[in-house]
C-alpha positions as CSV (number, residue, x, y, z in Angstrom):
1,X,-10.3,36.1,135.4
2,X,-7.3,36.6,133.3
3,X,-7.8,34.7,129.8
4,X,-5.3,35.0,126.8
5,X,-6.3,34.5,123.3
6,X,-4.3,33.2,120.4
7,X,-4.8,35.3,117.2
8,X,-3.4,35.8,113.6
9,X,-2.9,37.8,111.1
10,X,-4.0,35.6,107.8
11,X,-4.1,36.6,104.0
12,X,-8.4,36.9,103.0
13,X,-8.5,33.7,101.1
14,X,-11.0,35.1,99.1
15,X,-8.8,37.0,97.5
16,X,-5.5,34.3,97.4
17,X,-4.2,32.7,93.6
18,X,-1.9,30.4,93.1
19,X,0.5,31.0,90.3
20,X,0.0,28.9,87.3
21,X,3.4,28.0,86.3
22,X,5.4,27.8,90.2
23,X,2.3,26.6,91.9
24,X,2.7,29.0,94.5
25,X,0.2,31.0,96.3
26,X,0.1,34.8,95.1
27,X,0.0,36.7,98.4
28,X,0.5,40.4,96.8
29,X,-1.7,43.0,97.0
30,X,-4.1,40.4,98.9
31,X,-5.5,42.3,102.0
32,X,-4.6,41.1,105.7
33,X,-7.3,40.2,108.1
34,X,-7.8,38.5,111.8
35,X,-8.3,34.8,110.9
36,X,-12.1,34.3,111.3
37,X,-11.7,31.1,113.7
38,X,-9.9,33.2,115.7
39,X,-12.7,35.9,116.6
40,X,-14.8,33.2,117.8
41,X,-12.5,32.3,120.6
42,X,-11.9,36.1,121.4
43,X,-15.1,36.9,121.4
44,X,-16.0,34.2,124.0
45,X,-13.3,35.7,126.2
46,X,-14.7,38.9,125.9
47,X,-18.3,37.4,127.3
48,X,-16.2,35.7,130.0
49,X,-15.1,39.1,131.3
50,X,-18.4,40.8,130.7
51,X,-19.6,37.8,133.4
52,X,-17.1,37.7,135.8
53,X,-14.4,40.8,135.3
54,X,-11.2,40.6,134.5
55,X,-9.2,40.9,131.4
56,X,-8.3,39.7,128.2
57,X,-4.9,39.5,126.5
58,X,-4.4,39.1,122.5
59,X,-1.3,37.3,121.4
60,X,0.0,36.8,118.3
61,X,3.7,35.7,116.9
62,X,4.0,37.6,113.5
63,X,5.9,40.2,111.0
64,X,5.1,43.8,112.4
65,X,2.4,44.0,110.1
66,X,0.7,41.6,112.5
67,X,0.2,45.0,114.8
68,X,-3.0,45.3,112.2
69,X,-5.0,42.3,113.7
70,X,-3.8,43.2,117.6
71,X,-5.3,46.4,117.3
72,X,-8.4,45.0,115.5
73,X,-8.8,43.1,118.8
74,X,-8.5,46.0,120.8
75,X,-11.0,47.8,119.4
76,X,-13.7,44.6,120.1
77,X,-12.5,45.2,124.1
78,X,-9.6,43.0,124.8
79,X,-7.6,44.9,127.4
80,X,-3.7,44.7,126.0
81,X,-2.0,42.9,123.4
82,X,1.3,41.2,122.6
83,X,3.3,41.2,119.4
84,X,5.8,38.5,119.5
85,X,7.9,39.0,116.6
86,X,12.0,38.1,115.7
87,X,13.7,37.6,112.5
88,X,14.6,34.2,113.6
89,X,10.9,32.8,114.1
90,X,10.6,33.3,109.9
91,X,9.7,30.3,108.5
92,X,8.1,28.8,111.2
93,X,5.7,25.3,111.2
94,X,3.0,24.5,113.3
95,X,5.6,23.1,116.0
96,X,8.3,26.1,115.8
97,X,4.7,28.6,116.0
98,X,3.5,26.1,119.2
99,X,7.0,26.6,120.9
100,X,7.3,30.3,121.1
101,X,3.7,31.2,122.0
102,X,3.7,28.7,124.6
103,X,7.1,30.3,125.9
104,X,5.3,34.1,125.7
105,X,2.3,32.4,127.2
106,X,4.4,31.6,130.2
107,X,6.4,35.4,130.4
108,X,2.2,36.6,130.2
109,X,1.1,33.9,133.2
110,X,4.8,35.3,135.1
111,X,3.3,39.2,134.9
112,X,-0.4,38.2,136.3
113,X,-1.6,34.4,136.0
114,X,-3.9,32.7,133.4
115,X,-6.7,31.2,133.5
116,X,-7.7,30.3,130.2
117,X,-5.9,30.3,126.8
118,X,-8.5,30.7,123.7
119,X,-7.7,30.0,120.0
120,X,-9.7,29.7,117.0
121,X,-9.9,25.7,116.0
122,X,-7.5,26.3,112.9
123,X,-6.6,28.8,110.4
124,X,-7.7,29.6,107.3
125,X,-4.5,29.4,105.8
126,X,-3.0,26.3,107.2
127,X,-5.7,24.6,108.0
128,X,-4.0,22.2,110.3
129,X,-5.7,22.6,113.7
130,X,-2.2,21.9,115.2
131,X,-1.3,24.9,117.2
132,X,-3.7,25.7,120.0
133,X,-3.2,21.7,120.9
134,X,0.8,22.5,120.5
135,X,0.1,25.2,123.0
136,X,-1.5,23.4,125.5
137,X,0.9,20.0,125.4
138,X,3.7,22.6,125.9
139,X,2.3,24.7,128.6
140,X,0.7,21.2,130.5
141,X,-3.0,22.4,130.1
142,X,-5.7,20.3,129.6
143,X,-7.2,20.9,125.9
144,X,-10.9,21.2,125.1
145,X,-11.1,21.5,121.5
146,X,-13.7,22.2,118.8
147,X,-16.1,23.7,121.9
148,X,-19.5,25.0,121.1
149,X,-20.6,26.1,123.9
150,X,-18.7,26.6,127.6
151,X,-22.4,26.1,129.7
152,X,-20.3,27.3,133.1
153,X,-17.8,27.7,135.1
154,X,-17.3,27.8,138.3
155,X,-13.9,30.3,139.8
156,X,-14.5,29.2,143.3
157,X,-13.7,25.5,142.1
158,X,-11.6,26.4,139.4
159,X,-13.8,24.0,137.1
160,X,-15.5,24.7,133.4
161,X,-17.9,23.2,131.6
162,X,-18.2,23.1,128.2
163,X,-20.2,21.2,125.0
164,X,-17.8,20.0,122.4
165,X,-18.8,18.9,118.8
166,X,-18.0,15.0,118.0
167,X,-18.8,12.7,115.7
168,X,-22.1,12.2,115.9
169,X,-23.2,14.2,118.3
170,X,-22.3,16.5,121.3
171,X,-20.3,15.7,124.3
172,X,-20.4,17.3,127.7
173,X,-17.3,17.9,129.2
174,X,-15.3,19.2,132.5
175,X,-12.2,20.0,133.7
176,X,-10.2,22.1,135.8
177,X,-8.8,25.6,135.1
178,X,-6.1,26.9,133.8
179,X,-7.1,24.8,130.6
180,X,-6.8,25.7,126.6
181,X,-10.0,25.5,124.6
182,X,-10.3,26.1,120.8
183,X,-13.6,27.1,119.8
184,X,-15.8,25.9,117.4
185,X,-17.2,28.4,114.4
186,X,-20.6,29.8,115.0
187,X,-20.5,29.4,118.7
188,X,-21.2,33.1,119.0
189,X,-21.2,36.2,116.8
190,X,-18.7,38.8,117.2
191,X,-19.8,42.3,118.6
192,X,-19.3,45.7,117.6
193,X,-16.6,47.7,118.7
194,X,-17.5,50.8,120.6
195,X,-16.3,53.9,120.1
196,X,-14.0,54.3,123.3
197,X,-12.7,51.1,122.2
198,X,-11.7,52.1,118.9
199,X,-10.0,55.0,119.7
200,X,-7.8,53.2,122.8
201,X,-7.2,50.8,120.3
202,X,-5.6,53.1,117.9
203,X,-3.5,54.7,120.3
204,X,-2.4,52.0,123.3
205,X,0.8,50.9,122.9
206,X,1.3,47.1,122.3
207,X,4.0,44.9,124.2
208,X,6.4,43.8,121.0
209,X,8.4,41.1,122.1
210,X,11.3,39.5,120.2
211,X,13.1,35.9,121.1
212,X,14.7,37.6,124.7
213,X,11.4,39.2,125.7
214,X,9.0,35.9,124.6
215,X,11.4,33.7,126.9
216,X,12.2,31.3,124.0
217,X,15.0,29.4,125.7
218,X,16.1,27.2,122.6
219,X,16.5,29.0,119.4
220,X,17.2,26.0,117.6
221,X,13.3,25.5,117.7
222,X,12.3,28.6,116.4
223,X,11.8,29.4,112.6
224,X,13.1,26.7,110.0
225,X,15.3,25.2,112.0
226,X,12.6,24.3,114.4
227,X,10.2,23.3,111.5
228,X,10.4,19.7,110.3
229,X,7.2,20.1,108.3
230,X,8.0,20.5,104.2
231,X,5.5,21.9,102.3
232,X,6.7,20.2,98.6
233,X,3.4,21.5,96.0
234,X,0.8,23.7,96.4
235,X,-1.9,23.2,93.6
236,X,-5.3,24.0,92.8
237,X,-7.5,21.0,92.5
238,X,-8.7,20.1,89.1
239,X,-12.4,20.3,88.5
240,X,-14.2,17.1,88.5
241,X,-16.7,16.6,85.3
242,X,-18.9,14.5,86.6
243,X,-22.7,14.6,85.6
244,X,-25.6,14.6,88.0
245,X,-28.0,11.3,87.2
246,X,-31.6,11.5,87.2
247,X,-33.8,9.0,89.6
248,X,-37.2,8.2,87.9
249,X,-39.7,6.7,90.2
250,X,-43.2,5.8,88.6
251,X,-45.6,7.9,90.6
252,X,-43.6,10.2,92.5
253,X,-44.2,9.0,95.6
254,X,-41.9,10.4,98.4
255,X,-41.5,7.3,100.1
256,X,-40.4,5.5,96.8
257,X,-38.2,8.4,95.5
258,X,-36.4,8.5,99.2
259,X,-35.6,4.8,98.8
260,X,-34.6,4.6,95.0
261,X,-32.0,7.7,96.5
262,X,-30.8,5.3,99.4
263,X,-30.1,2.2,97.1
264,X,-28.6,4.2,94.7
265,X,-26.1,6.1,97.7
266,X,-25.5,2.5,98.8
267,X,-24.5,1.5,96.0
268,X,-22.0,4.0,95.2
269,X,-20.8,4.1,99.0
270,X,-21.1,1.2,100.8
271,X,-19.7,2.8,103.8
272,X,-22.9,4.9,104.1
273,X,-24.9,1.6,104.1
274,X,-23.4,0.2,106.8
275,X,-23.1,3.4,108.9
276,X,-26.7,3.6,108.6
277,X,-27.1,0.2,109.6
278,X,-25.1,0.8,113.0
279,X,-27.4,4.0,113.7
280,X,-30.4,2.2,112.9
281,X,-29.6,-0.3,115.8
């Protein structure tokens, strides 16, 4: 069981400003971490090998200082990771970012081949959910996304299982391996390292690949050339003053207070009214 999971290096957004007059975000001296999403879907691997054997690869596309997050994941017990870094990948979209970790993807699956491809559901930073779905249109995978739970999997018929979260509720699906799943937050919680761990992760050598190595064919869809998306503002959203209104119901009944709330939902959203409604029947 070979799995390979899509990390990256993100800015703490607890810790991110945006400047007041250029309406930028304020990334100095704001401290580098493994996108949380992310450690879901590698930590779900790491079960994965702890049931049937195997290994698990980390890959992320990145500055050097991206070497930071591999190593983090080396030190939870993935087995080798894979820097995949070029001056020509700067700048890069969700679609330039798809394009050249589906092409390492494929130099990975050449070496020894893979099974499943992890990633987080989205990044804190982007917030687009676009790239593991990028990955697997690219690399012709069936996609599972926002999955919960995988309930099994079967390696003799090459088939998974998994829960995915939907609106309104939870659906059961199944497919065929080698697929791309993004998981879900708090599907799992992430271990501790161990020792050994910690110490191989310090001092293993990583795979750093640049555009040659990666297998990126096209270079005219790498970095800004390949990214069509254009970010024009970044802002800080204005507080809202908006008071909160008092419901008085003679008595204090539950029943009557729960209603006088309903009508007075309904009337500010209709849309909750008649989504009600639906359920109800």
């Amino acid at each position: 069981m070979h799995c390979v999971v899509c990390i990256k290096q993100v800015p703490d957004s607890a810790h991110i400003t945006v400047h007041p007059v250029t309406n930028t975000i304020m990334r100095q001296g704001v401290p580098a971490i493994v996108n949380p999403y992310d450690l879901f879907a590698l930590e779900e691997a790491l079960r994965l090998k702890d049931r049937f054997g195997g290994k698990v690869t980390v890959i992320t596309m990145g500055p050097t200082q991206a070497e930071t997050a591999l190593r983090k994941a080396l030190s939870f017990g993935a087995d080798e990771a894979v820097l995949v870094t070029d001056k020509s990948f700067a700048g890069a979209d969700t679609l330039a970012t798809s394009y050249v970790l589906a092409a390492a993807i494929r130099q990975i699956a050449q070496q020894e081949p893979v099974d499943l491809v992890f990633a987080g559901k989205q990044t804190i930073d982007g917030d687009t959910a676009q790239v593991g779905p990028g990955v697997a249109k690219r690399l012709d995978l069936q996609l599972l996304t926002y999955v919960s739970k995988i309930v099994s999997l079967d390696r003799a018929k090459r088939e998974i299982v998994v829960e995915r979260r939907a609106e309104g509720g939870v659906q059961v699906l199944k497919t065929a391996l080698p697929c791309l799943i993004t998981m879900l937050e708090g599907s799992n919680s992430m271990r501790f390292g161990s020792m050994p761990d910690m110490f191989r992760a310090s001092l293993q050598p990583l795979k750093v690949w640049d555009k040659v190595a990666a297998g990126v064919e096209d270079i005219s869809k790498v970095g800004l050339k390949g990214s069509p998306t254009i970010v024009s503002k970044v802002f800080t959203p204005s507080p809202r003053s908006v008071k909160a209104e008092m419901l008085k119901v003679d008595g204090g009944d539950p029943q009557d207070l729960a209603q006088a709330l309903l009508d007075r939902m309904s009337a500010l959203f209709p849309q909750v009214e008649i989504e009600l409604a639906k359920r109800a029947h």
